[in-house]
Each structure stands twice: as C-alpha cells, then as structure tokens.
C-alpha positions in Angstrom: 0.0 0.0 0.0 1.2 2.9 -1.3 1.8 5.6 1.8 1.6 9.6 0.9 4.8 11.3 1.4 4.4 15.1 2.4 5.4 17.4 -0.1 8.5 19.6 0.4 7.8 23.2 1.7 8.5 26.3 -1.1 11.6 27.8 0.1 11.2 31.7 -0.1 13.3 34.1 -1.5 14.4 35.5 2.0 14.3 31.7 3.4 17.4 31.2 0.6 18.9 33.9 1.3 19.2 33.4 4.9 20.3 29.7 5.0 23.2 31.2 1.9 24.2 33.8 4.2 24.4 31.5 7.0 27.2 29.3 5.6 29.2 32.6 5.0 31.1 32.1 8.5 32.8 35.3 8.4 30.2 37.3 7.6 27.6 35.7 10.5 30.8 36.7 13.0 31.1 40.3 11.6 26.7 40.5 12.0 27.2 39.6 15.5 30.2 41.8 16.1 27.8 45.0 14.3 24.7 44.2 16.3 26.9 44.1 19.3 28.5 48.2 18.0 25.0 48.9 17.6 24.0 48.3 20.8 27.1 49.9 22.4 25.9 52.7 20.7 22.3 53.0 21.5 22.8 51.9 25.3 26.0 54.5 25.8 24.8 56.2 28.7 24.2 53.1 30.4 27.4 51.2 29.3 29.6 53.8 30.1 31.3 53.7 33.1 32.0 57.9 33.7 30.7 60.7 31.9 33.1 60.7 28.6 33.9 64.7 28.7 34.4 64.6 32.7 37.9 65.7 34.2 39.0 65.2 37.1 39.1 67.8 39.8 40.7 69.2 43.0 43.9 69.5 43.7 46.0 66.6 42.8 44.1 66.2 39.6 47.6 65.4 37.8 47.0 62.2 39.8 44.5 61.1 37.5 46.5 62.3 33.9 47.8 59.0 31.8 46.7 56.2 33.9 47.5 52.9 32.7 44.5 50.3 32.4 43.5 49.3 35.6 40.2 47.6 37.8 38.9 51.2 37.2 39.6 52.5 34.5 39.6 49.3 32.5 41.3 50.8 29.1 43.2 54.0 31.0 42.7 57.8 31.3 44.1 61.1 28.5 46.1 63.7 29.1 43.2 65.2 30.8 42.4 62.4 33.1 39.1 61.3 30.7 37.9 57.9 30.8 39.1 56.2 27.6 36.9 53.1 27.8 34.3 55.9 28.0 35.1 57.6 25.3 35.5 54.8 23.0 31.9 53.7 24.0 30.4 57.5 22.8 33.1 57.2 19.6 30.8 54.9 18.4 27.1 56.8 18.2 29.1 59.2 16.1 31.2 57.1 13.7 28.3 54.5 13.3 26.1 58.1 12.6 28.3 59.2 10.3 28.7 55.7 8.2 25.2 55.0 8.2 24.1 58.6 7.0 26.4 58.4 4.3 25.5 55.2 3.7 21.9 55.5 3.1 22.1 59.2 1.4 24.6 57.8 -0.7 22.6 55.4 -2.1 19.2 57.3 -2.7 21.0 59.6 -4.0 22.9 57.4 -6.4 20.0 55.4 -7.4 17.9 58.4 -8.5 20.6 59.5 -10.6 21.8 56.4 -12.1 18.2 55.8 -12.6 17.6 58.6 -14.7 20.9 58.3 -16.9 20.0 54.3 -17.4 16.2 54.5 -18.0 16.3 57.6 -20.1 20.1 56.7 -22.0 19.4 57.5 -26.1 16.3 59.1 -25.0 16.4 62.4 -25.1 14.2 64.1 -22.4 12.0 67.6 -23.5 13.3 69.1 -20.3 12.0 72.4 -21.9 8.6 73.3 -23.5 7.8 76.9 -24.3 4.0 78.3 -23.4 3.4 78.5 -26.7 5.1 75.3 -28.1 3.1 72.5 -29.4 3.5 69.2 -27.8 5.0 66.2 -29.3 5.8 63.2 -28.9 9.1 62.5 -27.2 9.6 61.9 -23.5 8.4 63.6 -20.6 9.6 63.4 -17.0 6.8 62.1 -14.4 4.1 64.4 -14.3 4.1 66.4 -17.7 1.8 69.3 -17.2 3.8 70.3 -13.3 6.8 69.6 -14.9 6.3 71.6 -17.8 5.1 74.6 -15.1 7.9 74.3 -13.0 10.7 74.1 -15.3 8.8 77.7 -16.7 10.2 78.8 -13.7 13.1 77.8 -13.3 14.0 78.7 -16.8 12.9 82.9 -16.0 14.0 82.3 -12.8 17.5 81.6 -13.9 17.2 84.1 -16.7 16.3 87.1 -14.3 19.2 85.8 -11.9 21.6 86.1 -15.0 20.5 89.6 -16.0 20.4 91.4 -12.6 24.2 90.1 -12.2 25.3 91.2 -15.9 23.0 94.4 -15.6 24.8 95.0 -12.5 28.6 94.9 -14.1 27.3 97.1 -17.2 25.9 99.8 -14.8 29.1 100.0 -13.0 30.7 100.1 -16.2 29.0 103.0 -17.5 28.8 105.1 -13.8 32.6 105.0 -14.6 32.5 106.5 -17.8 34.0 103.3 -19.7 32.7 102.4 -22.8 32.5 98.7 -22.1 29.6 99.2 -19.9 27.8 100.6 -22.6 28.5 97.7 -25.1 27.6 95.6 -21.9 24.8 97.2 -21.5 23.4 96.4 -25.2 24.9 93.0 -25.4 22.7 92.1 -22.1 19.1 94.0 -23.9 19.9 92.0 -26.7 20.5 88.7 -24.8 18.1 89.0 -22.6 15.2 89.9 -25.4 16.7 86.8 -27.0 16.3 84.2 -24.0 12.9 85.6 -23.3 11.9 85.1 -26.8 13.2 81.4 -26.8 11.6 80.8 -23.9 8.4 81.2 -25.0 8.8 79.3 -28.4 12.0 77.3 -27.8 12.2 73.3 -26.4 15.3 72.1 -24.7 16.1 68.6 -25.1 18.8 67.0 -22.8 20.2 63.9 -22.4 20.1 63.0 -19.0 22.7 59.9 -19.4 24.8 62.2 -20.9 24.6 64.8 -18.4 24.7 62.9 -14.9 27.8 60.8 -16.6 30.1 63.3 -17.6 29.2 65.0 -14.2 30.3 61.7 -13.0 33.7 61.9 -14.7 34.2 64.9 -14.0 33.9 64.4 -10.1 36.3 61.4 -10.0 38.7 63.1 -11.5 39.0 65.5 -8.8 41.4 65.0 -5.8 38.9 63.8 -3.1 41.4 64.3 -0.1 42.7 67.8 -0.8 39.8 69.0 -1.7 37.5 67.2 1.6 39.8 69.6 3.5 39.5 72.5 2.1 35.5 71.9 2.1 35.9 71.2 5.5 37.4 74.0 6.7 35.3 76.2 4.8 32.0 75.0 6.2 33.2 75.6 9.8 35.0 79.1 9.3 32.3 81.6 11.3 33.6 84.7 8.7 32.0 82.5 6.0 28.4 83.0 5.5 27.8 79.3 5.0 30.0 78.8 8.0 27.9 81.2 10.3 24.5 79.4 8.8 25.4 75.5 9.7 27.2 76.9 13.2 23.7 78.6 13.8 21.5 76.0 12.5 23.3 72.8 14.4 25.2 74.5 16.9 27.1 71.8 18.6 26.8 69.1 16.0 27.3 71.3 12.9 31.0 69.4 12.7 28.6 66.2 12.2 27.1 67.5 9.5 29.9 68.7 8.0 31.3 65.5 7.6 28.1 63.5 7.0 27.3 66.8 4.0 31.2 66.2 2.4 31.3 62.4 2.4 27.8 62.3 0.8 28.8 64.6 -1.7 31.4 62.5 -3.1 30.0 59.1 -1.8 27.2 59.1 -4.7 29.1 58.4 -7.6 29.9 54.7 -7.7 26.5 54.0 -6.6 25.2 55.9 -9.6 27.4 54.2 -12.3 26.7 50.6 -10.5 22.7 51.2 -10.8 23.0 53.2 -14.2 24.6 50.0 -15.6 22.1 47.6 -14.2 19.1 50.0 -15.3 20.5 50.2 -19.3 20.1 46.3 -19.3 16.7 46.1 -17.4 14.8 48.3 -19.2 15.2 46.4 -22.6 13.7 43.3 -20.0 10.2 42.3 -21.6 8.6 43.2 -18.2 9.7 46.5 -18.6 8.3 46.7 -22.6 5.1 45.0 -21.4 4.4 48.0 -18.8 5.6 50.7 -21.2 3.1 48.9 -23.9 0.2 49.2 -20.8 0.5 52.6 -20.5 2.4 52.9 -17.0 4.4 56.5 -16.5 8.1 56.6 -16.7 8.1 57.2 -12.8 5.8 53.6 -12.6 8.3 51.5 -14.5 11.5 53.1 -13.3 10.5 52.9 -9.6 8.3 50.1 -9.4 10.0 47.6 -12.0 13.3 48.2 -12.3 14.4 49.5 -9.1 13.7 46.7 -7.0 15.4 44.4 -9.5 18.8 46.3 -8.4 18.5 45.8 -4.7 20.8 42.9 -4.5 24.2 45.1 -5.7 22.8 48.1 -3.7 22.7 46.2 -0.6 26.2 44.9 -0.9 27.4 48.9 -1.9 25.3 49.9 1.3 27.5 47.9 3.4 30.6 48.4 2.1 29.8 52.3 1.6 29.5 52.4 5.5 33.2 50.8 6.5 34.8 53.1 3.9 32.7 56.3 5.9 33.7 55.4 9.1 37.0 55.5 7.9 37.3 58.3 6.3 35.5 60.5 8.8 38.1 58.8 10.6 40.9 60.0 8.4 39.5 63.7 8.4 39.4 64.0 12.3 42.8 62.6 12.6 44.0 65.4 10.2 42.2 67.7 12.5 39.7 68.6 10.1 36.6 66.2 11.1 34.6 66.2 14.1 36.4 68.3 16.9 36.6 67.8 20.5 35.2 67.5 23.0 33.2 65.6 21.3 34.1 62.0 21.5 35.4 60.2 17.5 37.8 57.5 17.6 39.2 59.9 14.7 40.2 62.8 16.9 41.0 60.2 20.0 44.3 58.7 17.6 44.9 62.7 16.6 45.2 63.3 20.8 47.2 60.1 21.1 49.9 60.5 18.6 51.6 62.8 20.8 52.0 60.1 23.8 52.7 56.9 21.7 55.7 56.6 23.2 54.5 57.4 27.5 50.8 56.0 26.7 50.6 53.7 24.1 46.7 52.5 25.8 45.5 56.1 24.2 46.2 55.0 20.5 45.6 51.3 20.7 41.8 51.3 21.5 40.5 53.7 19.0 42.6 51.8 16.1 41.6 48.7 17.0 37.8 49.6 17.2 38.2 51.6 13.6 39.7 48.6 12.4 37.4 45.6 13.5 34.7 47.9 12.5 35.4 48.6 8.8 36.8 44.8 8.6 33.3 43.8 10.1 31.2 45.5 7.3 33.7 44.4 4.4 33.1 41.0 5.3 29.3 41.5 5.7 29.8 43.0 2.4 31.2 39.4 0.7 28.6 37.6 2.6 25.9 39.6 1.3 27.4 39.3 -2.0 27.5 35.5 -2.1 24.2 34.7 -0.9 22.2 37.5 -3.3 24.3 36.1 -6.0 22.3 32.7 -7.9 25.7 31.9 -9.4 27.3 31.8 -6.0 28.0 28.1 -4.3 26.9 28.9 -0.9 
C-alpha cells in the first residue's frame, strides 16, 4: 500500500537567502560583532562607566592624567584624566552616525541618478517646452503638465538671476564712464530679449545619461582628499556666511554635518554608475516593454520595476559604503579637520594620542583597534551579502 509522502515546503526568497548567508562564517561573526557596536551605541549612557567629557578635579588632579588600564579604568585615562573606555563607548554613536548617514544618502542619491541616466540613455528628455510650443511626442519626466510649469520657472528664474548680475557689471561700467559698460549694457538688452523670446517658443532637449555621466567623470577626476579639506574648513570658518549658517543651525553638531554633507557629496558616484549600468540592461527586460506597452508612467516602471530588481548590488554597496565612511571621517578627524573635540570620535581620539605613543601607548591602541574591526566587520558582511544575493554563488 502505497503511503503519501508530504510534499517539500517552497523555500522563499528570504528563506534562501538566509540559509546562503548563514554558511558565510565570516560574515555571520562580523553581524554579531555590528549588532553588538549597535548596541554599544544606543545603550552608551548606560554602558559607560564615567561621563566621557568629565575631568577630574581638585587638587592633585595630575594624579589622574595618563593612567595605565586598571580595575577602574579598565582601558586607562588622557592627558586630561578622561575615561578612555568611556570615550570609545560614545566614539561609536558618532562614527556609526556618520557611516550610516552616508551610507543611506549615498545610495538614494545614487539610485535616483543612475536611474535617470540608465532608464532615459538614447532618450532624449523635452526638459523644456515653451508656453506657446506644441506638444509632441518624445519623452516627458513624471508628471508632464507640473513639470512643464515648473521648469517655466526655473528657466525665468534663472534668466532674471543672469540679468540682474550682468546688468549690475554694465551699470558700473557706465557710472565710470568706460565704454565697455555701454556695449555691456546692449549685449545684455539683446541677450536677454533673445532668452525671453526662446523661452516662450523654444524646447530644450537633454540627455540625462549624458549629463549625470560626464558630471560623474568629471567628479572622480577631482582629488577627493585635498579637496575634503578645504570643504571642510570652509564650512566651519564663522567669517563664511555658510559657515555662520550650519554653526547657527546645528550648533554643537554642525562638525557632524559637515562631515556627514562632504562624504555624501562624493560618496554618490559609484552608486550611480553601478545602478545606471544595471538599469541600461533592465529596461530592454520584456517586463519593462510589457508596462511601457500598458500605458504605466516613466516614474511607474523606473521605480516600481526596475528599481527593485537592483536591490541585491545596492545592498552589498550599502555595506561596504558604510566601512569606507567610518573610515574616512576617521581620516578627516585625525587630520584635524573632522569632528572636533570634545566631542568623543575615535578619529580625533588617535589625533590626541599620537603625541604620547611613546609614555601612553593605551591612548592609540583602543580607538585603532575599534576603527579597524569595524570597517573589517562590514567588508566582510559585504562578501557575505554578495555571495548569498548572487544565484551563481556556491553557498
């Protein structure tokens, strides 16, 4: 007699990728070592044995300056008698804040912009339409009709920003008596009758894969280091007006910003070509011809279709995007140009130590080790992730 045998259960998507990613040793050992920096961070007040900013006080206070490790103070004191198990524990809230921020603004950003080079490559957008221009066919972005509005105003917008400067320079010109100003003067009446003439009547049509990827180029050809400094030191001078504004706006945690704003501003670029890439291959999918043949908007089939087929590589770039931030805000506040004291960075903790190497090597050793086991935590997590997304992978 023939006995029923219970059919095997449908292994999810998720359910595969879990038992893949379990195999990957290293990269289950580097999730348990994050989880545990997570919650080092979150619970800081409560892990930390002293206040992280404290000094000592009273009269032999020099007592308490360079303590080796000891029952209580398990990983020493500074120079000025701070706590540095304490320290390292508040370190973290602000190097994982910084490499998550940049992370995760690294990759929206990225993805909206490789998304638009891929999905509208060859296809040139009608980024401008005239009020009196007939529509045609060609390609729109999203909603035509409050695109078509708002890109009125930014065109006069722009146009009126142009003049007032250039009418500016002409009228100084001719309040002293040169004649330039007066040739300026006709060359910006007849440029500006000009772009107000196109304006109403013209079309622009731009190629947005062309655009976004020589902007691309152009950015990683430009020294990142050198030029991180400089825009670090400018955003925190107070005699710069952007200066003043992010010291008034964030007060204490403006240098956060800072560094979260510069790293983001370069950190967008390889996510952009790595989705732009997958995005010029998906969109000739059938799926993708078979919603463009039902009707669905641009925004529908870039978003909703395409998008989510990219996840996989854009999860492995997350993690990998957050060790290289964490070390690289490390790198700036070593230089003295991240995230300055008191605040607590393992950064600017290895900038105070380098002075003692030699009488307290306890002040360097923690804060490089933590930057290291960190970034060497989310690499691996990185392969791992990489593996068990990837169908091709032996996991």
């Amino acid at each position: 007699m023939a006995t029923a045998t219970a059919s095997p259960k449908p292994r999810t998507f998720f359910g595969l990728f879990w038992r893949r990613l379990r195999r990957h040793k290293m990269a289950m050992a580097s999730l348990v070592v994050i989880v545990l920096l997570v919650l080092m961070a979150l619970f800081a007040p409560w892990i930390a044995p002293y206040d992280p900013t404290a000094q000592p006080t009273g009269e032999d206070v020099g007592a308490y300056y360079f303590l080796p490790p000891s029952p209580e103070h398990p990983l020493g004191t500074d120079d000025l008698g701070r706590d540095v198990l304490s320290r390292i524990i508040y370190g973290s809230r602000i190097s994982l804040l910084v490499g998550f921020a940049v992370a995760l603004s690294s990759v929206i950003i990225g993805t909206l912009m490789g998304t638009l080079a891929g999905y509208y490559a060859g296809r040139p957008l009608r980024f401008y339409l005239g009020p009196l221009r007939r529509e045609k066919e060609g390609f729109y972005p999203w909603s035509f009709a409050l695109w078509r509005v708002f890109s009125w105003v930014l065109y006069y917008g722009v146009l009126y920003l142009a003049v007032s400067v250039a009418w500016t320079l002409a009228a100084e010109g001719i309040q002293a008596g040169s004649p330039w100003g007066y040739l300026g003067f006709g060359l910006v009446l007849a440029l500006a009758l000009w772009a107000a003439w196109f304006g109403l009547r013209g079309e622009i049509r731009l190629d947005l894969d062309v655009a976004i990827s020589r902007l691309i180029d152009f950015m990683l050809t430009i020294p990142t280091l050198p030029l991180l400094l400089v825009l670090s030191a400018l955003l925190r001078d107070p005699e710069v007006a952007v200066g003043r504004w992010v010291q008034g706006v964030f007060g204490d945690a403006a240098s956060v910003f800072i560094i979260i704003t510069i790293l983001v501003f370069f950190g967008w670029l390889g996510t952009a070509r790595l989705v732009r890439g997958s995005i010029l291959s998906l969109r000739e999918m059938d799926y993708a011809t078979a919603a463009q043949a039902l009707g669905a908007t641009d925004f529908r089939i870039m978003f909703r279709h395409l998008v989510p087929n990219t996840m996989a590589p854009l999860i492995v770039q997350a993690t990998l995007q957050v060790g290289q931030a964490i070390l690289v805000e490390a790198a700036l506040s070593f230089l003295g140009f991240g995230i300055q004291p008191p605040v607590a960075t393992w950064g600017n903790m290895l900038t105070n130590a380098q002075e003692y190497i030699f009488i307290a090597p306890w002040l360097a050793l923690p804060p490089g080790f933590m930057i290291f086991i960190t970034v060497l935590a989310f690499n691996y997590l990185g392969d791992g992730l990489r593996d068990a997304l990837d169908p091709r992978s032996r996991l």
